[in-house]
C-alpha positions as CSV (number, residue, x, y, z in Angstrom):
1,X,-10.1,138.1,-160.7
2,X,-6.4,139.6,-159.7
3,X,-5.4,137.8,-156.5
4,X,-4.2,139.9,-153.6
5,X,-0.4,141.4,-153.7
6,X,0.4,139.7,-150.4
7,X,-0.3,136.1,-151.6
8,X,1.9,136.9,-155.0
9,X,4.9,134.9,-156.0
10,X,8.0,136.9,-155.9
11,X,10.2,136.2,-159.1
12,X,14.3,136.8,-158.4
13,X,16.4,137.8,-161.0
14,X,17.7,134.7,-160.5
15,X,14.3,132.8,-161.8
16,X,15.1,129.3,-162.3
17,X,11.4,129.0,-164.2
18,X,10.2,126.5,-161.5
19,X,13.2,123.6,-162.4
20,X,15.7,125.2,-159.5
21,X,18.3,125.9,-162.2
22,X,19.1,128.9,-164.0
23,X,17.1,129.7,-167.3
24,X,19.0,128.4,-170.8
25,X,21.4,131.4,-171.4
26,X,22.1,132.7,-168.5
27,X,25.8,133.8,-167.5
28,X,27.8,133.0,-163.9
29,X,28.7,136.7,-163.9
30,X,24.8,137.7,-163.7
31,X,24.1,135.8,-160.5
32,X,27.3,137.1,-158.2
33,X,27.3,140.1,-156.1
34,X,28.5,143.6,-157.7
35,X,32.2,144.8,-156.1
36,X,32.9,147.7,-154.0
37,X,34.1,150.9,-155.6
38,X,36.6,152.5,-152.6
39,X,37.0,155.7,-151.9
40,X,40.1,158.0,-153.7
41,X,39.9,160.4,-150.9
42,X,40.5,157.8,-148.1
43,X,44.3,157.0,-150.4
44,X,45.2,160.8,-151.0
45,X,45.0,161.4,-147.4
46,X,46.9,158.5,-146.1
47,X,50.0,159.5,-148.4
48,X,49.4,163.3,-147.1
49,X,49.8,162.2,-143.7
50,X,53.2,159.9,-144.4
51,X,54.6,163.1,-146.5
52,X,53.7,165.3,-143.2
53,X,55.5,162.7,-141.0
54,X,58.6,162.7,-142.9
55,X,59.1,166.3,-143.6
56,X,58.7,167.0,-139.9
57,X,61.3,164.3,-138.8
58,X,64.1,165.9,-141.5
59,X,63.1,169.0,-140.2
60,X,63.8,168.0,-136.5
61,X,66.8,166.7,-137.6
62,X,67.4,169.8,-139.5
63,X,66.9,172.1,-136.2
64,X,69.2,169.3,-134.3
65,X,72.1,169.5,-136.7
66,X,72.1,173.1,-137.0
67,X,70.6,174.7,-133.9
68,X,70.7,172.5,-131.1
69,X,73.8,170.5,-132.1
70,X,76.1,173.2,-134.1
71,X,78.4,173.4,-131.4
72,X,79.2,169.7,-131.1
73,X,79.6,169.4,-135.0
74,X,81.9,172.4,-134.9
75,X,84.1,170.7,-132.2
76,X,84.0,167.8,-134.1
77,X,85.1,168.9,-137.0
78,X,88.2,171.1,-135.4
79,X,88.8,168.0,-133.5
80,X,89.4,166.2,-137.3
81,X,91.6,169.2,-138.6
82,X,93.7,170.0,-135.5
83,X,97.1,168.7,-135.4
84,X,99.3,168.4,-132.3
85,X,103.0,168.3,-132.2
86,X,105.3,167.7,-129.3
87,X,108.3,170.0,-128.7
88,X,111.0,168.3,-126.9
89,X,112.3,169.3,-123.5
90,X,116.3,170.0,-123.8
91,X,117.8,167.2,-121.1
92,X,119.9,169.1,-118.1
93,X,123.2,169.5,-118.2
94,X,125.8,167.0,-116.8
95,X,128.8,168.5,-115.1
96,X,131.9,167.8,-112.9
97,X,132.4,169.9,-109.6
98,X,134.3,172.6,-111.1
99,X,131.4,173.5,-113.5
100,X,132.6,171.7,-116.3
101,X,130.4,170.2,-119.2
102,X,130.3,166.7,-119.4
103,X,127.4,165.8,-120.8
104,X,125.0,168.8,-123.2
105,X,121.7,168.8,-124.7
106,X,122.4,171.0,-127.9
107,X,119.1,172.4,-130.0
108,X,118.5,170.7,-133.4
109,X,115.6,170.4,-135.9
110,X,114.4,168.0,-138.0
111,X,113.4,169.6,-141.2
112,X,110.3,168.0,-143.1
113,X,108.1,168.8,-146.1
114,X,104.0,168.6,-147.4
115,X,105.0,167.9,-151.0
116,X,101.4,168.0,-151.6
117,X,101.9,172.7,-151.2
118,X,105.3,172.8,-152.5
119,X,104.2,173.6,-156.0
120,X,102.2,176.1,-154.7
121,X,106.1,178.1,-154.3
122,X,106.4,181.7,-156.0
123,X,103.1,181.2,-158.0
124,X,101.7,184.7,-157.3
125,X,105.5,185.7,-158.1
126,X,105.7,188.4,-161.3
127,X,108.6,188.1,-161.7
128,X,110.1,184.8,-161.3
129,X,110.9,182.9,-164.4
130,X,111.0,179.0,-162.6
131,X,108.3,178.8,-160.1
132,X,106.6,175.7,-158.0
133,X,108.7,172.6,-157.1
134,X,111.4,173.4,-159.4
135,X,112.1,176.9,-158.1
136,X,111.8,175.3,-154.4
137,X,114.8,172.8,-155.8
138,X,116.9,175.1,-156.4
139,X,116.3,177.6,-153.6
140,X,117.0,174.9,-150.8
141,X,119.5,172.9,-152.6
142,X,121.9,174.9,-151.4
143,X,121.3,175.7,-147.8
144,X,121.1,171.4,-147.7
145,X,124.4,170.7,-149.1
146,X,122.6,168.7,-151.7
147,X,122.0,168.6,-155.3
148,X,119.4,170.1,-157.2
149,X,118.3,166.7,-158.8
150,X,118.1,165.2,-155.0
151,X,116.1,168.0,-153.5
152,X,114.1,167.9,-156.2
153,X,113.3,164.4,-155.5
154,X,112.8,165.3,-152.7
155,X,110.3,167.4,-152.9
156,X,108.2,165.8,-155.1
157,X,105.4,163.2,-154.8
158,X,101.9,163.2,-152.9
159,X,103.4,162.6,-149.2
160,X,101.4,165.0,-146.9
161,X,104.5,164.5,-144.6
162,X,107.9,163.4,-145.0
163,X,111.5,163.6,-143.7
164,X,113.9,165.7,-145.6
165,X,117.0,166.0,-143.1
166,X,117.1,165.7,-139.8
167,X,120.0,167.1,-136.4
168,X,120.0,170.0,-138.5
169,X,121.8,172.7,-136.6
170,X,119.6,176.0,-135.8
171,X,121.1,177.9,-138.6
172,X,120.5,175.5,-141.2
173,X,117.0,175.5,-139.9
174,X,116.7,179.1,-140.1
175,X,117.9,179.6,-143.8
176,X,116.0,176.4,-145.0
177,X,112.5,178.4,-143.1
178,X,113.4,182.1,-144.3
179,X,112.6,180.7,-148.0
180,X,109.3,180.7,-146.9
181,X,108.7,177.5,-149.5
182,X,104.9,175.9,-148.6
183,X,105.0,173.2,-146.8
184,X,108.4,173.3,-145.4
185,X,108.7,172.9,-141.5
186,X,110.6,172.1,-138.9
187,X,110.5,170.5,-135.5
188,X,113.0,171.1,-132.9
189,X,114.5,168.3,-130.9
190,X,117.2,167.3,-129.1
191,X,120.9,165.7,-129.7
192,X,123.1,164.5,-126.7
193,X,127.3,165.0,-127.0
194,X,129.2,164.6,-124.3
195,X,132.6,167.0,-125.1
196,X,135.0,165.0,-123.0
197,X,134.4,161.9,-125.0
198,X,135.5,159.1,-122.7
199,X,136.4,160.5,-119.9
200,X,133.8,159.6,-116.9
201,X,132.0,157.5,-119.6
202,X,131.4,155.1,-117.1
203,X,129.6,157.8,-114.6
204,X,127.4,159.5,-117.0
205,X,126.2,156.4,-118.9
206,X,124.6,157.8,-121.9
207,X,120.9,157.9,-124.1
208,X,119.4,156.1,-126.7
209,X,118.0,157.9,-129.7
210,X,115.1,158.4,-129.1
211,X,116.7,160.3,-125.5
212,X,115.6,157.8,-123.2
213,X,118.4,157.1,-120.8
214,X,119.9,153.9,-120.8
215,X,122.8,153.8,-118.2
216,X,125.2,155.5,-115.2
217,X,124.1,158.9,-114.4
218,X,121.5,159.9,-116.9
219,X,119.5,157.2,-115.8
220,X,119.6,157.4,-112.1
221,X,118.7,161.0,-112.5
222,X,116.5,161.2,-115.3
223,X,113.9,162.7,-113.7
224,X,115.8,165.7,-112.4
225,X,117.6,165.6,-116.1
226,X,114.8,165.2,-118.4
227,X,112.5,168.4,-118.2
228,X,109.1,168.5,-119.2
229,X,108.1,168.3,-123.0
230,X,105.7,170.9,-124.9
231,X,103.0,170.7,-127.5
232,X,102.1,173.2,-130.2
233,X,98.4,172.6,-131.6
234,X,96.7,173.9,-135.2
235,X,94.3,173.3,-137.6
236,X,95.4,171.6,-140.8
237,X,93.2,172.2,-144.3
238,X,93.0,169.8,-147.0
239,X,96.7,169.7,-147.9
240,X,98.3,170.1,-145.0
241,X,98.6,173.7,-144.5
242,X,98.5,175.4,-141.4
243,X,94.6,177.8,-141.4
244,X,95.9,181.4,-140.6
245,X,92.5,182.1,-138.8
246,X,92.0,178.3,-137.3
247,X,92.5,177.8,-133.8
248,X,96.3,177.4,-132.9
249,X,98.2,176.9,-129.6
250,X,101.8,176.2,-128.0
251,X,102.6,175.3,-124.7
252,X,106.7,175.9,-124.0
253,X,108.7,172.8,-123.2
254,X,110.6,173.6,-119.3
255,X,114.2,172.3,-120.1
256,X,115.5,169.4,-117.3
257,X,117.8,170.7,-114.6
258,X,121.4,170.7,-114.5
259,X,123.0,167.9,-112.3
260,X,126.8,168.7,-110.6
261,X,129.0,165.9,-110.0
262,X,131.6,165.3,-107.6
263,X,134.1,164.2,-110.1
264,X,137.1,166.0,-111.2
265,X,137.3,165.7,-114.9
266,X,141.1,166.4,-115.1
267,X,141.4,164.2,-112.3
268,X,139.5,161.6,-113.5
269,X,141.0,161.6,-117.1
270,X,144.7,160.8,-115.2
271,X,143.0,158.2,-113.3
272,X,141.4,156.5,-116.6
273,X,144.9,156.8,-118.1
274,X,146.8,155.4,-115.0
275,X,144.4,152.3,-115.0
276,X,144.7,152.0,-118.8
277,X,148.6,151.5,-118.7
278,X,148.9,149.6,-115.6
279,X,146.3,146.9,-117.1
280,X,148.5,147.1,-120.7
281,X,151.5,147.1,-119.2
282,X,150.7,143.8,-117.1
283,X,148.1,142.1,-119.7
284,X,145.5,142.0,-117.1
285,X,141.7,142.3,-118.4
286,X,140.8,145.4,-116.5
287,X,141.0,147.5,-113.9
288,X,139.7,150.4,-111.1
289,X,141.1,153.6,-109.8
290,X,138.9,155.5,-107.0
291,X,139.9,158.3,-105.5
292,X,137.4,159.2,-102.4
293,X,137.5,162.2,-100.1
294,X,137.1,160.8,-97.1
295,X,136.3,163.2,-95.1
296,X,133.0,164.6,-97.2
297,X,132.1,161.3,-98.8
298,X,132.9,162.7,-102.1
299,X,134.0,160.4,-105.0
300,X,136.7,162.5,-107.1
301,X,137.1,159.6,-109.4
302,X,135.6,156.6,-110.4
303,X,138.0,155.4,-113.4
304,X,138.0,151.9,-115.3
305,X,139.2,150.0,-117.9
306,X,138.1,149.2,-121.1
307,X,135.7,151.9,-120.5
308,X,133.7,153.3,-123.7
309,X,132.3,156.7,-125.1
310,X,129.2,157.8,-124.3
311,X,128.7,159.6,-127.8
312,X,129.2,156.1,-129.6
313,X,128.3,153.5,-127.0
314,X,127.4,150.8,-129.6
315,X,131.0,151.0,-130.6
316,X,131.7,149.4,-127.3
317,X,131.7,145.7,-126.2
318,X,128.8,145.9,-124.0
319,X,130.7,143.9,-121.2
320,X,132.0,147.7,-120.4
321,X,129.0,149.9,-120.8
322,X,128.4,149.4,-117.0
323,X,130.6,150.4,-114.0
324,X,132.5,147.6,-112.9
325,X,134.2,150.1,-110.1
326,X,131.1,149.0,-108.1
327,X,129.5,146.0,-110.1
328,X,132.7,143.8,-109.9
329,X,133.8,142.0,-107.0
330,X,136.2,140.4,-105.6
331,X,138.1,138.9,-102.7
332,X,140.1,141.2,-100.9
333,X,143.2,139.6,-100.4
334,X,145.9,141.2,-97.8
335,X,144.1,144.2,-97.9
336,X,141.5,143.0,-96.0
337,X,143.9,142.3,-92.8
338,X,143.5,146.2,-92.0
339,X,140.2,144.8,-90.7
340,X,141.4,142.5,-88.7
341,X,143.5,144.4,-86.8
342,X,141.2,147.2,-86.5
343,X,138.9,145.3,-84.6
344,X,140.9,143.5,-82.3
345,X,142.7,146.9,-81.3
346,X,139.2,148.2,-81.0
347,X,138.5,145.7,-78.9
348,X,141.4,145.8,-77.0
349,X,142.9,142.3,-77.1
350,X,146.5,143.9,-79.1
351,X,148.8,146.5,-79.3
352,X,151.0,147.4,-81.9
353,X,153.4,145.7,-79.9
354,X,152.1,142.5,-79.9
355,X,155.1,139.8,-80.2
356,X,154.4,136.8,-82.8
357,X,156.2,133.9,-83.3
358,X,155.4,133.5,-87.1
359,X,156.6,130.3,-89.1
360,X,156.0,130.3,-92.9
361,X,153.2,128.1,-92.4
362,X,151.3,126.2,-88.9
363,X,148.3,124.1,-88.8
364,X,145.2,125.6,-87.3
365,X,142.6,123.0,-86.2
366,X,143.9,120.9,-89.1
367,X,143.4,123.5,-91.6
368,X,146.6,124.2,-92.8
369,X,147.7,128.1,-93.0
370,X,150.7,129.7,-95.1
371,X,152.8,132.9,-95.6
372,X,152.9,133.9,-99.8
373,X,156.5,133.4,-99.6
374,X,158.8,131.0,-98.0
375,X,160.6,132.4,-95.1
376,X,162.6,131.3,-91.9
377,X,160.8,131.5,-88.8
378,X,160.3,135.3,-87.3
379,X,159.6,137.2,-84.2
380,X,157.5,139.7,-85.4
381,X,155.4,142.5,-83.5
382,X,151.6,143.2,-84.6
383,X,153.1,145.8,-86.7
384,X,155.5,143.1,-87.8
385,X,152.7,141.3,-89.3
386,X,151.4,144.3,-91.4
387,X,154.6,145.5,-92.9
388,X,155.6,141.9,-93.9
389,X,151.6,140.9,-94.9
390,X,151.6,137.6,-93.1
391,X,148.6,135.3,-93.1
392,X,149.8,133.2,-90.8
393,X,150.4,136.2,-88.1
394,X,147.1,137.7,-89.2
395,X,145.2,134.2,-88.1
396,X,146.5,134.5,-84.4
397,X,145.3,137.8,-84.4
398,X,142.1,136.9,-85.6
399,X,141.6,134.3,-82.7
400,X,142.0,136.7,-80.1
401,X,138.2,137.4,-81.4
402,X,135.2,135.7,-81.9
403,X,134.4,134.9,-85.4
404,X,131.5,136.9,-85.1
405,X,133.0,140.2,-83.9
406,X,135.0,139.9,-86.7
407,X,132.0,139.5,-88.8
408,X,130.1,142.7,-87.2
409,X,133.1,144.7,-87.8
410,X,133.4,143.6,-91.4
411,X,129.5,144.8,-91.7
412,X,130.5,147.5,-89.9
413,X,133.0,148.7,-92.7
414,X,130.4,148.5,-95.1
415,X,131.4,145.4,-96.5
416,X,128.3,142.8,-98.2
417,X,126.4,146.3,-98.0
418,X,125.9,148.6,-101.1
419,X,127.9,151.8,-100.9
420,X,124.6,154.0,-101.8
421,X,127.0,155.6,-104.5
422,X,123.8,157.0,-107.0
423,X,124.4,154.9,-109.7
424,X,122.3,151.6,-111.1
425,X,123.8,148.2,-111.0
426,X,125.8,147.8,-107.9
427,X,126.5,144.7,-106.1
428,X,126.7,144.7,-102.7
429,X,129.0,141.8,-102.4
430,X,128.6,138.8,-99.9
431,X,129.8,138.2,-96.5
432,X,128.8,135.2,-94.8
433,X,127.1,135.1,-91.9
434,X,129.6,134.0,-88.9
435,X,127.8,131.2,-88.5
436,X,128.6,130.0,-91.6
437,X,132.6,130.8,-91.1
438,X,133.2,126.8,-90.8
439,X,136.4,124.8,-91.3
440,X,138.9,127.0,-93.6
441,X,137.0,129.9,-94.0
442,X,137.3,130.6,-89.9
443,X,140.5,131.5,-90.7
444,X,141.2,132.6,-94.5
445,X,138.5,135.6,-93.9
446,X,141.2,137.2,-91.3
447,X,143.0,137.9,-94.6
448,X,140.5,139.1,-97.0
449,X,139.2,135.5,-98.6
450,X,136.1,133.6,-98.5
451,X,133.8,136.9,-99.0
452,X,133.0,139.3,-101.7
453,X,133.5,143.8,-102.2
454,X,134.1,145.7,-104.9
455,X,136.1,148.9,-105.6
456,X,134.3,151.6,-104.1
457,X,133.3,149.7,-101.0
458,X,137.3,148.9,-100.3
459,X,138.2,152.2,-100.2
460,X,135.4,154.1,-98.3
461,X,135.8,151.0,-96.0
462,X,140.0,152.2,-95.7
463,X,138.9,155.8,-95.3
464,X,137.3,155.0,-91.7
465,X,140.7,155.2,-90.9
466,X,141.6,158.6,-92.9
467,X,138.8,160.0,-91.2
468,X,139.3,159.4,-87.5
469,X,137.5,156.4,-87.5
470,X,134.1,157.4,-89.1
471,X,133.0,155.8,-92.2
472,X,131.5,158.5,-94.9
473,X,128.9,157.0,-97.6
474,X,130.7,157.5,-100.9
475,X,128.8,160.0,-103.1
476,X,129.5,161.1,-106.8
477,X,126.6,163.9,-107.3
478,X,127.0,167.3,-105.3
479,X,123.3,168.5,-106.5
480,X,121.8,170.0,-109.0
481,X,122.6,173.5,-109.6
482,X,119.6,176.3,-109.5
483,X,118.4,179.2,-111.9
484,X,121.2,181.4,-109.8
485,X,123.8,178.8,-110.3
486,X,123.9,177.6,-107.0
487,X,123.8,174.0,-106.1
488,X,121.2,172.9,-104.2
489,X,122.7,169.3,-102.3
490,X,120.1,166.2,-102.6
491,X,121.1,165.2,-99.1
492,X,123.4,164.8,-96.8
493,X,125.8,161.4,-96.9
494,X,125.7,159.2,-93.8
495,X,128.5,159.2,-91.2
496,X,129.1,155.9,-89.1
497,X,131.6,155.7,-86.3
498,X,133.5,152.3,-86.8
499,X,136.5,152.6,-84.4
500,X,137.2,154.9,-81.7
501,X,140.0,158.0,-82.8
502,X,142.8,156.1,-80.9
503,X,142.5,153.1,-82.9
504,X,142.0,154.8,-86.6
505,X,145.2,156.8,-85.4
506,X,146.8,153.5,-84.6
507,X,145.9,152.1,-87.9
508,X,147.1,155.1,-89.7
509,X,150.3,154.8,-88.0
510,X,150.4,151.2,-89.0
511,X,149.6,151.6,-92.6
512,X,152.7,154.6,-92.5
513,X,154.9,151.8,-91.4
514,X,154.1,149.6,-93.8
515,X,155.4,151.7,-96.7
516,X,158.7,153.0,-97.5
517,X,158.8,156.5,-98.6
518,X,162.4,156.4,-100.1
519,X,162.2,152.6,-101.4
520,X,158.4,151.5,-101.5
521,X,156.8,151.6,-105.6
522,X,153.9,153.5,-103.8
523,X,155.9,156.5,-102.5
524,X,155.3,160.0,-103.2
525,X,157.5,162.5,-103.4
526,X,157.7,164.8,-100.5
527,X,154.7,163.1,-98.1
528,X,154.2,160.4,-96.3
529,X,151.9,157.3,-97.5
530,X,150.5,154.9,-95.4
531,X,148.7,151.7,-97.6
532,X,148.4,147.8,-97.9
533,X,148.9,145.8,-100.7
534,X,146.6,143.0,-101.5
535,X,146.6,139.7,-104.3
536,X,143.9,137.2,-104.4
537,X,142.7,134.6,-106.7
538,X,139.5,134.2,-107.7
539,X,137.4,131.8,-109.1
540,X,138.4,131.5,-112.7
541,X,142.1,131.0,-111.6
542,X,143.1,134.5,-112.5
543,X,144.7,137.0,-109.7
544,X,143.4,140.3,-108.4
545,X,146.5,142.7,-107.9
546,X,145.9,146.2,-105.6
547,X,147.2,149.1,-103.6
548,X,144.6,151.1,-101.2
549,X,146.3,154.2,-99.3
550,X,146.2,157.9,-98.5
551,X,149.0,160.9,-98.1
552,X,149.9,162.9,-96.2
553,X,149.7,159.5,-93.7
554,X,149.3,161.9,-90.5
555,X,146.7,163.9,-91.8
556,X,144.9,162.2,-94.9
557,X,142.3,163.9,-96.8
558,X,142.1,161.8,-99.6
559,X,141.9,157.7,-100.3
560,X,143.2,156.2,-103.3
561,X,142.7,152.8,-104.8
562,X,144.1,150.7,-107.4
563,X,143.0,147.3,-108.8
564,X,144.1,145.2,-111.7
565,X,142.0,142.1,-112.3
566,X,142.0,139.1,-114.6
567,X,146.1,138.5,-114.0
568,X,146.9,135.0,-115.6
569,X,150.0,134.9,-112.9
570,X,150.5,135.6,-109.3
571,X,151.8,139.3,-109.5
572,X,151.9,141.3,-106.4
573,X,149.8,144.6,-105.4
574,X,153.0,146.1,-104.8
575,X,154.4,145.4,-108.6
576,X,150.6,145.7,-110.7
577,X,149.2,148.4,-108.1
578,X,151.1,150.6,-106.3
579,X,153.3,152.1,-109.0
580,X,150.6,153.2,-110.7
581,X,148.8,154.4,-107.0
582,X,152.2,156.8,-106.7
583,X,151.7,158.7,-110.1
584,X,147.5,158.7,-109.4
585,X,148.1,160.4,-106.1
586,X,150.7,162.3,-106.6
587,X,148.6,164.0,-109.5
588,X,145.5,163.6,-107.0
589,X,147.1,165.7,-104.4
590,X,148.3,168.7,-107.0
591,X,145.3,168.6,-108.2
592,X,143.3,168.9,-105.3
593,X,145.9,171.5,-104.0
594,X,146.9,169.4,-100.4
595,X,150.0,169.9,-99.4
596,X,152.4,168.4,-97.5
597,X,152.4,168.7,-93.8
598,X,156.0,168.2,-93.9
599,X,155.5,165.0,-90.7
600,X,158.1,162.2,-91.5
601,X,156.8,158.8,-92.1
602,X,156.6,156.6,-89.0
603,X,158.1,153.9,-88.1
604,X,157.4,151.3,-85.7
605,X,158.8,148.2,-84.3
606,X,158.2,145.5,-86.4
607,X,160.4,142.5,-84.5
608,X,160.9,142.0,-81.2
């Protein structure tokens, strides 16, 4: 009988025939599960999708780079081609009152070569027999001035730029640019002369190579005298040449102005030579000639030496490549007793009739005080006392003041201030404050020692007198001149009363006195000189030697100084300085066509 279905024994494939292992023979591999076959399809559209991905991100960045950012990449790559040049401003013109050119900016070119195009020279040409770098070779050998083998050289290599000759004058440029050679060019710029050499070397100063200005004149004004530089832009291919159809432009270079000095070049040349022999003939170590209008404030001449020329200034020892007219100072000496006596006649506590008993020397406060040369005891008036330069007169002159009137008035005179003359490296000098005027120095400033001046400030202080007792600030430019050739003034010069008229025509009358017009070294011939003399040590033991004066005496126009420095003896102003203040002034005065007013000199009573 078949039992039921539901109460039969299920056999696995796995049978283990009752024991709980597998039958004998079986195999490991018939009792594990069968793997899972996956799906192809699945894979192939996977990799469909990361194909689609990529080919839509290029082509974004397709649509960006040409669609969306062409413009940027265009700009970009002009921006990598374009070349821009500058194109130098000419500097302005440097000139002396009467127009002429001291100092010129003349056009020159720097001539430069692509060798990389050169051989590129006549090859279309039918009918030349040398072509390329050779034919270029001979071409511009001679328009250079050089050899064939040398400009061959030249010419030759891999540079996309180089230097063939540069300051070439505009028609060498010309000739070497109508060969029309590729990769020949040119770029203008700039080369500083000044014609007159050495004269007023000291005023203009002068530019380094590169045209930056380095000293007097050019550099105070450099920014009237430089102009404004250009540019000229193109786009450069592969070798260097210039694209015919690329973008190209040129913006003009606007040329500095001209500046107009208020030196006299003839005059200043015979100053520069006056100074030059006085210092030779008396083996000093340098020396100053000014001559000052001072009535206008103008400077006519502002002459040293050793000076230098401003076309070769490294020539030069560079000790003299300033202006030492208004960097150098000094004590005084006599000449600073014209100070004294201006104030206390301002103030009213002298006359020019003022008797002195004058010993060569007296004791003040235990200080004691001396004449430069021995001398018996005199009676001398305040005019006296100027004509025979005594310190010891001078001194009771000064007491009749306060030491610090006598300080204001020195101030007032422009002395320990700078002149405001528009040039770098003046020193203002020193004067003391009068507080400071202790022991000695109370009474050795009365006579032009124990402070500081220079040149310029001397004699725009002495032209206070000339001028009816205003003080006119020294200036050496008159402008700069306009596109009509006017010149247009940069300002007007300050004016400062010092003394009253009655006491600058006192000291005039007083400085007339003090010099001889048949005997005196400083006389001119046919006018009347007034002046004062002056010699002072200095710190380094040399002397200081000078003359400061003006003619016609009774209506001066003009103010001349002379000073020798570095003397290794004591040598008087009247022996260093004042011959060579006769022939300067006597030249001034022609020059500046003054003539004489035919007045006598004056004299005054000088004993009593």
């Amino acid at each position: 009988m078949t039992p039921p279905r539901s109460s039969r024994r299920r056999t696995s494939r796995r049978d283990t025939g009752g024991s709980g292992r597998p039958r004998s023979g079986g195999t490991l591999r018939s009792v594990l599960p069968r793997a899972r076959v996956g799906d192809p399809s699945t894979r192939h559209r996977l990799l469909i999708s990361v194909i689609l991905v990529a080919v839509l991100a290029l082509s974004g960045r397709l649509i960006w780079v040409q669609g969306l950012d062409a413009s940027a990449r265009a700009e970009e790559a002009i921006a990598q081609r374009t070349v821009t040049r500058t194109i130098p401003a000419l500097r302005g013109e440097i000139t002396d009152r009467n127009g002429t050119v001291l100092a010129s900016s003349v056009e020159r070119y720097d001539l430069w070569v692509n060798q990389l195009q050169v051989d590129e020279y006549l090859a279309n040409s039918k009918t030349a027999d040398v072509k390329g770098v050779d034919a270029a070779a001979q071409d511009l050998a001679p328009v250079l001035g050089w050899s064939v083998a040398d400009t061959k050289a030249a010419l030759t290599g891999d540079a996309g730029f180089s230097y063939l000759e540069k300051n070439l004058e505009p028609e060498v440029r010309d000739a070497a640019i109508a060969l029309k050679i590729p990769g020949i060019g040119a770029d203008r710029v700039a080369d500083r002369i000044y014609p007159a050499g050495s004269v007023a070397g000291n005023v203009l100063g002068f530019v380094g190579d590169d045209g930056a200005a380095l000293a007097g004149t050019e550099l105070s004004f450099d920014e009237e005298l430089r102009g404004t530089d250009g540019k000229t832009s193109y786009e450069r291919g592969a070798q260097g040449q210039i694209i015919p159809t690329g973008q190209q432009e040129t913006t003009a270079a606007a040329d500095g102005s001209d500046v107009v000095l208020t030196i006299d070049r003839d005059l200043q040349w015979k100053a520069q030579q006056v100074v030059a022999g006085a210092v030779e003939q008396w083996g000093a170590t340098g020396g100053s000639a000014v001559v000052y209008n001072a009535r206008t404030g103008e400077v006519l001449s502002l002459a040293e030496y050793p000076s230098y020329d401003p076309n070769t200034p490294g020539a030069s020892d560079s000790d003299f490549l300033g202006n030492r007219s208004i960097s150098n100072v000094f004590e005084p000496g006599s000449t600073g007793k014209l100070f004294t006596l201006a104030a206390a006649l301002e103030e009213g506590t002298v006359t020019t009739a003022s008797e002195y008993e004058i010993p060569y020397e007296t004791w003040f406060d235990g200080h004691r005080i001396k004449d430069s040369h021995q001398h018996p005891d005199q009676q001398l008036t305040l005019a006296g006392v100027l004509k025979n330069s005594s310190n010891v007169g001078t001194v009771k002159i000064s007491e009749t003041l306060t030491p610090q009137v006598r300080h204001d008035y020195l101030k007032a005179f422009g002395l320990g201030e700078k002149t405001g003359v528009e040039l770098p490296g003046e020193s203002a000098g020193l004067v003391h404050p009068a507080e400071d005027w202790t022991g000695r120095t109370r009474y050795t400033t009365s006579f032009g020692q124990g402070y500081s001046v220079n040149a310029l400030q001397m004699v725009s202080a002495v032209g206070a007198f000339a001028n009816d007792g205003v003080r006119v600030e020294p200036s050496l430019i008159a402008g700069t001149r306009q596109a009509d050739g006017s010149v247009r003034p940069l300002g007007e010069p300050e004016s400062t009363r010092v003394i009253s008229s009655e006491t600058a025509g006192a000291m005039r009358a007083l400085m007339d006195n003090s010099v001889d017009d048949e005997t005196s070294s400083a006389a001119v011939d046919g006018y009347a000189v007034g002046g004062k003399t002056g010699t002072a040590q200095v710190g380094d033991g040399t002397y200081t030697a000078s003359f400061i004066g003006f003619a016609p005496a009774d209506d001066p126009e003009i103010v001349v100084g002379v000073f020798i420095f570095g003397l290794d003896t004591f040598i008087s102003g009247n022996r260093a300085a004042a011959p060579a203040f006769s022939e300067l002034t006597t030249f001034a005065l022609q020059n500046q066509g003054i003539a004489p007013t035919g007045v006598a000199g004056r004299e005054l009573e000088n004993e009593w």
